[in-house]
N, C-alpha and C positions, 0 to 999 in steps of 0.2 A: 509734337510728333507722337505716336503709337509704337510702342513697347510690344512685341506677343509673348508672351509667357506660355510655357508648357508645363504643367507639373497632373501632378497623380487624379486633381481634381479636373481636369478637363485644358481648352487651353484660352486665357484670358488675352485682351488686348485691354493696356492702361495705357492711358492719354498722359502724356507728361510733357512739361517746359522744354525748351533746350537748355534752359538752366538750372534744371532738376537736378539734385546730388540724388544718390544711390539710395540713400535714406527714405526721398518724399516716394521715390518707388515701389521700396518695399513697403512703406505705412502704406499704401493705396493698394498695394494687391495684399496684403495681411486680410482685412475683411471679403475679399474672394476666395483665398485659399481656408478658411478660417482656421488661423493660426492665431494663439491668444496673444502674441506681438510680435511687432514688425522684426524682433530681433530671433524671432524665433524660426526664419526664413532661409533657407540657405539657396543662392544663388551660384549656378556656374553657367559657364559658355556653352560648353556641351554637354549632351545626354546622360553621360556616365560620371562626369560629376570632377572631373580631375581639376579644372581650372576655375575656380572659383572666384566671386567679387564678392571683396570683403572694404572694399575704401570704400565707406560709409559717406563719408565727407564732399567725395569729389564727385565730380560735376558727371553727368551722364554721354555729353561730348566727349569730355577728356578721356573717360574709360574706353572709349571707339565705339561708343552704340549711337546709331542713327534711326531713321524713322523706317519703320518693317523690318527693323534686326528682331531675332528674335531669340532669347533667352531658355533657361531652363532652372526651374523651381522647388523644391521640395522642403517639406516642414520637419525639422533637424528632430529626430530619436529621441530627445528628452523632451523634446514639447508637445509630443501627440498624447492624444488623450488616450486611454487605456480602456477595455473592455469593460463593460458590468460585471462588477467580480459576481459569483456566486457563492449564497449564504453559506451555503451547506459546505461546502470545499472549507479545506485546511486554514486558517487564516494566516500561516506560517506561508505562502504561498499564493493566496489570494490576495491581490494587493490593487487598490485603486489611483495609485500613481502611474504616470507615465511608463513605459514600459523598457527605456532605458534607465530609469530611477528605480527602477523596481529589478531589473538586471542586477544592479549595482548593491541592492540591500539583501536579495534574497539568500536565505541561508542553506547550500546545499548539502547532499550528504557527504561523510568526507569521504569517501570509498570515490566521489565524482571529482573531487577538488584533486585528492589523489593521483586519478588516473588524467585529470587534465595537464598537470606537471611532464608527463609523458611524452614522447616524439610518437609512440604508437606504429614508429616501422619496425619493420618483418625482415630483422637481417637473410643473406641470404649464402650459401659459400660460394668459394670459387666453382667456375663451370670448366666443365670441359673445352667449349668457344673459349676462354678467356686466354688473351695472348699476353697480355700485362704483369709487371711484377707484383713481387706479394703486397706493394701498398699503395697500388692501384686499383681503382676499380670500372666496372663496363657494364654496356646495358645487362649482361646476362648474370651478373654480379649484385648489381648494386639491391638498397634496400628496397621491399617494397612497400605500399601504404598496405594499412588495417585492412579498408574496403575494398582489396584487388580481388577481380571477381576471380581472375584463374585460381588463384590460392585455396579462396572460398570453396571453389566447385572441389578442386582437388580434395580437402581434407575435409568435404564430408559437412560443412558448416549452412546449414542452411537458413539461418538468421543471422546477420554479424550482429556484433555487440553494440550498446547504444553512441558511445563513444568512439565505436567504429566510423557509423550511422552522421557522428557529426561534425567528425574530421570529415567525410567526404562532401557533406555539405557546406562547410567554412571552406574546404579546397573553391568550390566555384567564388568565392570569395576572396581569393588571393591568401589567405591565410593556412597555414601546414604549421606542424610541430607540436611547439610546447605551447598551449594555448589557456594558461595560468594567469594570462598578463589581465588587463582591466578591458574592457571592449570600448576598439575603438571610435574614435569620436566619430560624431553623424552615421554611424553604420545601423542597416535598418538588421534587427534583428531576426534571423533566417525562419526559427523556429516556431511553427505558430499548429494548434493541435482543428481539427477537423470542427464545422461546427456545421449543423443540418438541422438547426432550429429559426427561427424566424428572428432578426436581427431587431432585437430592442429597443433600441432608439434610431430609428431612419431617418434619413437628412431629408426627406422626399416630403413634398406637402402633399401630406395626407394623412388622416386619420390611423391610429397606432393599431396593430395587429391585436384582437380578429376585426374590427370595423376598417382597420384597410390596409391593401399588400400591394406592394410593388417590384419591379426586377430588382430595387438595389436591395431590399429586406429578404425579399425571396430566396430559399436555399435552393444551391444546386442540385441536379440530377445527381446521386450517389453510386457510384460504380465501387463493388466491393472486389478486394483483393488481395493478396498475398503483402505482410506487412514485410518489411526487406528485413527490417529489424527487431532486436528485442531489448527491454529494461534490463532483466536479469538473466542471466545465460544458463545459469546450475543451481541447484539448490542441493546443499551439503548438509546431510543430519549429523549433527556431532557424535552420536555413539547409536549403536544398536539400541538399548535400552528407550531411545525416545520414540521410536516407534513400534518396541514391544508392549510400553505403557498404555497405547492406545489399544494395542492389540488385546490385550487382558483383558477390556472389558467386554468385546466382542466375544472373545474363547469362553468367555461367564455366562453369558445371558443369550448370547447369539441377537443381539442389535448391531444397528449400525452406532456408529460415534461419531461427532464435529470436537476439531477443535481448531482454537487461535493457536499458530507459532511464531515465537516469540525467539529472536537471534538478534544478528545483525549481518551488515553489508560487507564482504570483504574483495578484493582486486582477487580476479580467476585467471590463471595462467593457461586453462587449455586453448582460450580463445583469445584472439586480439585483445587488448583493450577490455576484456570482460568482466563482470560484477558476477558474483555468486550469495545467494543467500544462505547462512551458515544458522541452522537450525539447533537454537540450545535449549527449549520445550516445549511442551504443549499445552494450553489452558482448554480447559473442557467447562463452555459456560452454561448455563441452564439450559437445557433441551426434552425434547418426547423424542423417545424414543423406540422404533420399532425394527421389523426384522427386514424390511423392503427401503428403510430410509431415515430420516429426523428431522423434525419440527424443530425451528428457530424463529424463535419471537424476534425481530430485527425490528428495532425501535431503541425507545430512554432505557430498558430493563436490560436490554445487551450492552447497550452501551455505557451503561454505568457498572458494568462489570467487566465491560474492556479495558476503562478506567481506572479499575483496581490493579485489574493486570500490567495494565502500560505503567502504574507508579512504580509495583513489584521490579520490572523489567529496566525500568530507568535508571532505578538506583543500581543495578549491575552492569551498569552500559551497556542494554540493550531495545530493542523494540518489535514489535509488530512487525510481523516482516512477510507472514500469507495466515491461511489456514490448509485446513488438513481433513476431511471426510473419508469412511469406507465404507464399501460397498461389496460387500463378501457374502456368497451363497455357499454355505458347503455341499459337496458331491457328495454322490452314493459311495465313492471310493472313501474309505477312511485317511482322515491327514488331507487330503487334497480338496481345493473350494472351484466354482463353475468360473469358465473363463466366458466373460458376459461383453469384455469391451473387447471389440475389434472393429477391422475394416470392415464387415459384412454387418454389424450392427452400427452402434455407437463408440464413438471416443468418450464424448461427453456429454450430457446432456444440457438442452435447454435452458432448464431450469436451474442448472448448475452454471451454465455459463451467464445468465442474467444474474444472478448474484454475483459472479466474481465481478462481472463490468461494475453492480453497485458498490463494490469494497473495496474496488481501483478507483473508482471516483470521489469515495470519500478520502481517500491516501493518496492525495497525487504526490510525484514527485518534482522537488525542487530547480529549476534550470533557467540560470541566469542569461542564457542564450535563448531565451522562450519568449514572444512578446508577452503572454500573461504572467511571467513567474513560473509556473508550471510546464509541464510535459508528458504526457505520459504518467506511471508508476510502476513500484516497484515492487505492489504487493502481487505474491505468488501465489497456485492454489495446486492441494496432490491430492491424489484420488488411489488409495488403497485400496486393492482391488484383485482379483485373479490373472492370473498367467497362461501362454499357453499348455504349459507343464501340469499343471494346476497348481501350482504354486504364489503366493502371495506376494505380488508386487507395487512400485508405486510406478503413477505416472505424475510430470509437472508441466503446468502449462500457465496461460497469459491469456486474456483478451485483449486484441487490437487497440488503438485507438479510437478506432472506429465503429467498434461494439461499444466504448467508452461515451463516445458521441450518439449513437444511435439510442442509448440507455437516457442519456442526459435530456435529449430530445423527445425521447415517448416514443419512440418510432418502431420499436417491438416488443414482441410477447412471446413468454414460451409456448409449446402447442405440445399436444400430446402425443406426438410422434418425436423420441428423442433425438433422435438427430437431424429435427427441421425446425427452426425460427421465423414466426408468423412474422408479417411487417403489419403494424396496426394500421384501422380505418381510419381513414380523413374524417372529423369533427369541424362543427363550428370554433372549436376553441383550439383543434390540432391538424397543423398543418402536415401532410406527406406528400414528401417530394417523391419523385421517381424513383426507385432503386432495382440497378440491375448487378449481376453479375458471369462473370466468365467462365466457361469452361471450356475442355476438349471432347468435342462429338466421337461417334463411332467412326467419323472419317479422318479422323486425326485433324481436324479444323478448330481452331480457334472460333467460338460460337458467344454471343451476349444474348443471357434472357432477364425476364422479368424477375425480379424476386419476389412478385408479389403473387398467392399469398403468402408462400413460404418459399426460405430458401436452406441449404445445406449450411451449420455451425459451421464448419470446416474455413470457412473464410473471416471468420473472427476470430480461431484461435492460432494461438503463437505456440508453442511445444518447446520444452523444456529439457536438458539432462539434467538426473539427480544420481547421488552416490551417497557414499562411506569415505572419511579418510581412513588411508592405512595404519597410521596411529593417531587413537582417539585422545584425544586430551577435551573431554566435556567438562563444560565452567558448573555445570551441578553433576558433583559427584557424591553424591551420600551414598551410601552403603545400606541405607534402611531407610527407605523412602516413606514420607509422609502420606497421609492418606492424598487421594487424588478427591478433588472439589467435583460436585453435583456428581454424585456415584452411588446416591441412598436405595436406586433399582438396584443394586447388587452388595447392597446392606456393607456397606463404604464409606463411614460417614466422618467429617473430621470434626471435631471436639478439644473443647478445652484441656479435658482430660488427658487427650492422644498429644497434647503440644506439648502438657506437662509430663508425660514420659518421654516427650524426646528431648526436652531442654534440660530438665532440673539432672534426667540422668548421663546428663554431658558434661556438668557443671565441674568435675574434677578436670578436666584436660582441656587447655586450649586448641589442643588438634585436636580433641574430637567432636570438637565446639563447633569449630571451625567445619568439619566435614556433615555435620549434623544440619547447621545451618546451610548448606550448598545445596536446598534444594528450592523449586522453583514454589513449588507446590506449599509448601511449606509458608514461604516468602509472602505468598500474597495472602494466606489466609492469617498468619501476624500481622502485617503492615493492616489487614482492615477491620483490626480491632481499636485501632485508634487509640491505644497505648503508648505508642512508643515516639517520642518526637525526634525533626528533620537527623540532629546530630545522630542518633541512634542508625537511623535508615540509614542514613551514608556510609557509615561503618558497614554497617551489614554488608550494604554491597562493596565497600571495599572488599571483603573476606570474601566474597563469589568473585571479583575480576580480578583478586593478585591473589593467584595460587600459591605464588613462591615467598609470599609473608602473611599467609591467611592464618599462622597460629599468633602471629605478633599483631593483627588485628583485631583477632577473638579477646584478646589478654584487653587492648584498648576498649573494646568493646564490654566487659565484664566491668569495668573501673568508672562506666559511667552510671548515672545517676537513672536516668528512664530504662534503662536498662534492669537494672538494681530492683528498682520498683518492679516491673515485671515476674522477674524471679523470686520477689516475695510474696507478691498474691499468687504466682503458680505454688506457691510452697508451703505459705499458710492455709490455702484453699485443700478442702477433701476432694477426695476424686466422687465423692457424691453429688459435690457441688459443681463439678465440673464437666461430668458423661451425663450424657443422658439416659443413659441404663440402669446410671444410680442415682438419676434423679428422681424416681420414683418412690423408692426406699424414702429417700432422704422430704419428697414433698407429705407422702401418710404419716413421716413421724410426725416431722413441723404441725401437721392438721392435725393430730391425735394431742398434742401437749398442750396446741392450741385454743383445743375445744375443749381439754379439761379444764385451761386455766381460765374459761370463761364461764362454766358452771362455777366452779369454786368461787368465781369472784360475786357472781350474779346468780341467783338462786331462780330467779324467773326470769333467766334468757331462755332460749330453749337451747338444746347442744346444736351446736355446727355439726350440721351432716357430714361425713366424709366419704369420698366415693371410691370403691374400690379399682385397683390395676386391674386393665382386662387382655388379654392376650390377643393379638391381630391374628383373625383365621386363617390371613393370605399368608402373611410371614412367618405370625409367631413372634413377633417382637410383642414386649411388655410394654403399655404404653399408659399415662397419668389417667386415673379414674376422670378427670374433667375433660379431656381431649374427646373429640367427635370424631378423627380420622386418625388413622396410623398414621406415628413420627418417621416410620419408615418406608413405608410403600406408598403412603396420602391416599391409603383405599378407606371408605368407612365402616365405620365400626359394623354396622348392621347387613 
């Protein structure tokens, strides 16, 4: 008799005995559906999956199947084979197991683990319709979910939070509440991220993409739009001080500034379910800088200085969590800067927004409800910048996932009109799909056009609030802040020297150790001296995350041994041997004693030249007679 099967791959007809057990049916449609074993096959009577055949044993009579019944199929969540990770992605996140094993392994933030413990309803009070007593409740009453749209419009929210985003998507699933638990068996995982690149490996016989393409490799038509959601809902600076930091160098020289910031994730109470990024510094890593913008080498030289940062950052339980740019003109008016971003111009630009896509894709974040592991991310980006007041403010924001995907894919380019994103040519080696998107005409019409060649940024970004808390409690508190890293344009430079005035004259008071040490800046230019080992670092950062025993960790901190050593080469070292303004001094003596004690030994050497300090025109810094460019500007001598 003929069995018909229906599952995801098409629908199959197997010939089977009347004495067939349920077994010989699934071995024989296993190489149809290509499932790596027959047991990895899940079989029900109906479409949706409720009634399932699991007696392996018995006979295909006995179960009530006869010849043209027809069945329903599907290859069970931990047996499908998983995506082609990609290199460059997290490998905390990239994972090439099945995508229910990889569910189950993946490590999320806990700010997600957190808020999944949560029921995420929207108590509500009594109404006025309500006729019931006080421990009753009614439709006008009761709670409502995260994702209720009337809520949303009412208070103003026009992205719910991600958590919002995926209770409402597990509700089509039968699932609400506390969603903590393990995921359930055979369930196909809801959340899957955009993809508009040409499918890797095709089942289709045919030669592999660019020698050949077909509809099941082929990407869809892309229609761009409003994302309903966002990773991170607020972005909180722990005190004023972190972004007058930045501001300093600007009010100095009048450039712009990039930097990494560095916090962590915490549950945001103004919105559902919302995640806020809590901003506790900013690393400022090599850059050019001028008065219209900043060059950032984005390669191994950033990246190996993120590195340094992320170690700094880790040992005080923190991370990576955006970056930070400004963009300030000052006015004719004194005190006040030109207001440049609005509606009539740009929000963001371009070229600003294809980098943030690049530095959300290298950060994705972790979600065990995601067929890849990943989802989205949660790294943020603000843009310092003018007000309408003329006043200096910040704005924050996201790209889509779908700027994330369009990035991944090659599918755009900045263009020189800030507030429009080219869609790149079709190549023999790159594929572009159609891309349109939506707006409202002059007739109040819902209108689809081309985005090709360009279309408005407006539709890949996500918008952000940011703030102040009312009382700051910042995890780097020092009181005399360390130099700030790559700041030598504004004769800022940090040195052995400046560690040994901040350390050795701490060294009486374990609170003032303690407070001395609390800075970021500070943190990472020790840690990449490679001095100090693991035990040392971990103290340290104990002394930045417990404020409330950070003088009883300074004290631990003093009694170790790499530590010890430290403060005794800062203390037997001269401060000539240490600054570079006294290493000058300190290298013409060294050459002078040296070249006499080579006459006196050798009568026919001839003397060692020594070359005298010459002073930089541009600066004025004193720099070594052998040096070819200033230490402090890198301008040349001549």
């Amino acid at each position: 008799m003929i069995i018909r099967v229906r599952s995801p791959e098409g629908m199959h007809r197997v010939e089977v005995g009347l004495n067939d057990t349920l077994r010989i049916l699934l071995e024989k449609l296993a190489p149809l559906m290509r499932a790596p074993t027959a047991d990895a096959i899940v079989l029900t009577r109906d479409a949706r999956g409720q009634e399932i055949l699991a007696e392996f044993e018995c006979s295909l009579v006995s179960l009530g199947l006869k010849h043209g019944d027809m069945v329903f199929a599907n290859v069970a969540a931990s047996a499908r084979p998983s995506a082609e990770p990609n290199e460059s992605n997290n490998t905390a996140v990239g994972t090439t197991q099945a995508p229910r094993e990889s569910a189950m392994r993946v490590q999320q933030d806990a700010v997600d683990c957190e808020l999944e413990h949560e029921s995420g309803l929207i108590p509500r009070p009594r109404d006025t319709m309500c006729t019931h007593g006080a421990r009753a409740m009614c439709e006008y009453c009761l709670p409502i979910e995260p994702y209720d749209a009337a809520y949303l419009e009412e208070h103003n929210i026009k992205h719910m939070s991600f958590q919002a985003y995926l209770r409402k998507v597990l509700s089509d699933h039968k699932i609400r509440g506390d969603i903590s638990g393990a995921v359930p068996a055979n369930f196909a995982l809801p959340l899957e991220e955009p993809e508009y690149g040409v499918r890797p490996k095709c089942p289709g016989a045919h030669a592999p993409w660019p020698a050949g393409i077909c509809s099941k490799c082929q990407p869809s038509a892309v229609t761009l739009q409003r994302q309903p959601f966002r990773m991170v809902d607020n972005v909180e600076f722990a005190s004023r001080s972190v972004v007058d930091t930045l501001l300093e160098f600007w009010r100095v020289s009048r450039c712009q500034r990039f930097g990494l910031m560095y916090g962590r994730y915490e549950v945001s109470r103004d919105v559902p379910l919302g995640v806020k990024a809590v901003v506790e510094a900013v690393y400022e890593p090599s850059q050019g800088c001028e008065e219209d913008g900043v060059r950032v080498n984005v390669g191994p030289e950033l990246d190996a200085e993120i590195a340094r940062a992320d170690a700094a950052a880790a040992a005080c339980g923190m991370q990576l969590v955006g970056m930070v740019f400004t963009d300030l003109t000052p006015a004719a008016e004194p005190g006040k800067v030109l207001y440049r971003r609005h509606a009539d111009s740009y929000f963001m630009t371009s070229l600003e927004c294809r980098l943030a896509a690049y530095m959300q894709e290298q950060r994705p974040s972790a979600c065990r409800w995601a067929r890849a592991g990943r989802f989205g991310s949660k790294f943020v980006t603000c843009c310092v910048s003018g007000n309408a007041d003329g006043g200096i403010d910040i704005t924050a924001w996201q790209v889509s996932n779908s700027a994330q995907a369009m990035h991944r894919a090659d599918l755009v380019v900045p263009s020189s009109v800030p507030s429009k994103m080219c869609v790149q040519e079709a190549t023999a080696t790159r594929y572009v799909p159609d891309v349109f998107y939506r707006y409202i005409n002059e007739y109040k019409l819902s209108v689809t056009a081309n985005a090709k060649p360009a279309f408005p940024i407006e539709y890949l970004l996500v918008t952000l609030t940011h703030g102040f808390p009312l009382e700051p409690h910042p995890a780097f508190r020092a009181t005399e802040p360390f130099a700030v890293e790559n700041r030598q344009h504004v004769h800022n430079v940090q040195t052995l020297g400046a560690l040994k005035r901040h350390i050795v004259g701490a060294l009486d008071s374990s609170e003032r150790l303690a407070l001395v040490l609390a800075d970021f800046h500070l943190l990472v230019y020790m840690f990449g001296l490679d001095l100090l080992g693991a035990e040392e670092v971990a103290m340290i950062g104990r002394v930045v995350s417990e404020p409330m025993e950070a003088a009883q960790r300074a004290e631990e901190l003093m009694a170790m041994s790499g530590w010890q050593t430290l403060v005794l080469m800062l203390r037997e070292a001269a401060d000539s041997e240490l600054d570079p303004r006294g290493s000058v001094a300190a290298g013409s003596s060294a050459a002078g004693s040296s070249a006499a004690g080579t006459s006196a030994t050798s009568s026919s050497a001839p003397a060692a030249a020594v070359s005298e300090p010459w002073a930089c025109r541009h600066c004025t810094f004193v720099n070594e007679g052998s040096a070819t460019s200033c230490e402090m500007c890198a301008l040349p001598q001549d």
